[in-house]
C-alpha positions as CSV (number, residue, x, y, z in Angstrom):
1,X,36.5,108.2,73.1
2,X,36.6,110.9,70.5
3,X,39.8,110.9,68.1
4,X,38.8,113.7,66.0
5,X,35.8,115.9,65.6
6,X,33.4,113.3,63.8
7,X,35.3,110.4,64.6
8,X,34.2,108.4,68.1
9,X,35.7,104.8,68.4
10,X,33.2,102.5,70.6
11,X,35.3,101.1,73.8
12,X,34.1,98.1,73.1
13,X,36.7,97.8,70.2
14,X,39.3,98.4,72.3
15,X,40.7,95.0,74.0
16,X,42.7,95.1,77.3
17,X,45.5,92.9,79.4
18,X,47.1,93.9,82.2
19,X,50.4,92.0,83.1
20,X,53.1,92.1,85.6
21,X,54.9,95.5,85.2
22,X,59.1,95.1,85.5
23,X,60.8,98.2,86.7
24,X,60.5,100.7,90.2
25,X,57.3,99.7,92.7
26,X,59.3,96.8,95.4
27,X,57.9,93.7,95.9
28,X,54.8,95.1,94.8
29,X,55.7,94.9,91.5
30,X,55.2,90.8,91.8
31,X,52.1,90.8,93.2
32,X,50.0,93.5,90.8
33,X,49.1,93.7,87.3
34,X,49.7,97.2,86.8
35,X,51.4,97.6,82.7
36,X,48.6,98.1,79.7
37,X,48.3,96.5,76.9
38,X,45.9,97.9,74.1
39,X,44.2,96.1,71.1
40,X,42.2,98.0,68.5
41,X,41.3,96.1,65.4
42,X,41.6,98.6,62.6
43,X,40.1,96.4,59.7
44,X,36.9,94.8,61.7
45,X,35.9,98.4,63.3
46,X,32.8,100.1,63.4
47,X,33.6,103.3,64.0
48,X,35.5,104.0,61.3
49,X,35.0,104.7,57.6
50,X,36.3,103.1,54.8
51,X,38.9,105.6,54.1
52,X,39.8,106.2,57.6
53,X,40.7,102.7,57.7
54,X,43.2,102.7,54.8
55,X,44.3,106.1,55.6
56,X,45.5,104.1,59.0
57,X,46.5,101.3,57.8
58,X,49.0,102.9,55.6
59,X,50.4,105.6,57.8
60,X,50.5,103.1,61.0
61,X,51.8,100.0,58.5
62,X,55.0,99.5,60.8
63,X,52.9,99.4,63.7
64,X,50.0,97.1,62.3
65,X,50.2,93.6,62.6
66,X,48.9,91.0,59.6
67,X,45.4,90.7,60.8
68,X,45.3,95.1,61.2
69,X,45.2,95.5,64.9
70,X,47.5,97.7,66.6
71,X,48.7,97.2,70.1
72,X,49.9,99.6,72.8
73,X,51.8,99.2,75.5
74,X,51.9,101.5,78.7
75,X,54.0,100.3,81.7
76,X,55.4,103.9,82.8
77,X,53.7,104.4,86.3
78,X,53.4,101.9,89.1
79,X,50.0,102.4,88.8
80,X,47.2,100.8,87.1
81,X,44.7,103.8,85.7
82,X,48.0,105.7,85.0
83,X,49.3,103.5,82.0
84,X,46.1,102.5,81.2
85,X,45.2,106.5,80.8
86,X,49.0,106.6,79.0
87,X,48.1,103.4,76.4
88,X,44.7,105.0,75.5
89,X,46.4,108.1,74.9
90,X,48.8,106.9,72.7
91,X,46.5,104.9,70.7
92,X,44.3,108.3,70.4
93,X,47.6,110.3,69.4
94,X,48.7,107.8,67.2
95,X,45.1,107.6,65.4
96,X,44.8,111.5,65.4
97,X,48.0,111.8,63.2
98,X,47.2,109.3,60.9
99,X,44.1,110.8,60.2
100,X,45.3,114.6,59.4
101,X,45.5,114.9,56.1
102,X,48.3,117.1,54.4
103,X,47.8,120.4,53.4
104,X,47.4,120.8,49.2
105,X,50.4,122.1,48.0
106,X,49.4,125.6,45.9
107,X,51.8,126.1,42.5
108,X,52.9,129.9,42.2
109,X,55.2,131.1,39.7
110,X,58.2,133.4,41.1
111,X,58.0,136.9,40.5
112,X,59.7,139.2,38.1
113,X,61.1,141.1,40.8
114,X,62.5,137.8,42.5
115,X,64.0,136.6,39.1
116,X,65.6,139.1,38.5
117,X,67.5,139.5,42.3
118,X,67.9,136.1,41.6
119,X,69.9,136.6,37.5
120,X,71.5,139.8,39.4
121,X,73.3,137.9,42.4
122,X,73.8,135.3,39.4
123,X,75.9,138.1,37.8
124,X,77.9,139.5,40.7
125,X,78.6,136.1,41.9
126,X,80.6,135.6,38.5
127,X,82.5,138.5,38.2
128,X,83.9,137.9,41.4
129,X,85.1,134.7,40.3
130,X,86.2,135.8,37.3
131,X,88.1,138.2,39.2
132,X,89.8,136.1,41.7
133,X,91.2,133.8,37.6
134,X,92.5,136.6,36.0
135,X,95.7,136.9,36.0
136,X,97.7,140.1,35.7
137,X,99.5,141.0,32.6
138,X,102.9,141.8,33.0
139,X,104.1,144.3,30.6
């Protein structure tokens, strides 16, 4: 299951239950196991790198339980291969984000041209206020 370029997570890692789905499907719904659940152990994989790891850990924290698994649910479709194909996606999506790292912002200083636009709506700004205070003289 590749996550990114470089990154393939064995699917052995990835623990699965299926349970009773609630929702749309009849009496059908009683008799098959047809919602997903998803276990991937962050902290005890193999597939990842050191880094990786903390960099998910620490983006996914709210969705990482004490031991470092996170768990996925998919009960959507009345059918079996369809959440499961939905809870392995969202673990992939969920992994993928976590592990883009942020563009480097770039310092730049603003022009002269732009500073001074900048000083001259500064100046026009003023005069109309100082316009709309004065008050007229009455002679």
């Amino acid at each position: 299951m590749p996550i990114m370029n470089e990154v393939k997570i064995d699917r052995s890692e990835i623990k699965e239950d299926f349970v009773c789905s609630s929702g749309p499907g009849g009496q059908n719904v009683n008799k098959t196991s047809t919602a997903v659940k998803l276990c991937f152990n962050v902290v005890k994989s193999g597939s990842l790198t050191e880094g990786q790891k903390q960099r998910i850990l620490s983006k996914c924290a709210s969705k990482i339980n004490s031991e470092g698994e996170i768990f996925v649910d998919s009960r959507v479709h009345r059918e079996q291969y369809l959440n499961r194909k939905d809870a392995f996606d969202k673990l992939m999506d969920m992994i993928n984000k976590a592990l883009v790292k942020p563009k480097r912002r770039v310092k730049t200083k603003p022009t002269r041209g732009s500073q001074a636009r900048r000083l001259d709506s500064k100046t026009k700004h003023s005069s109309m206020k100082k316009l709309r205070t004065e008050k007229p003289s009455h002679d």
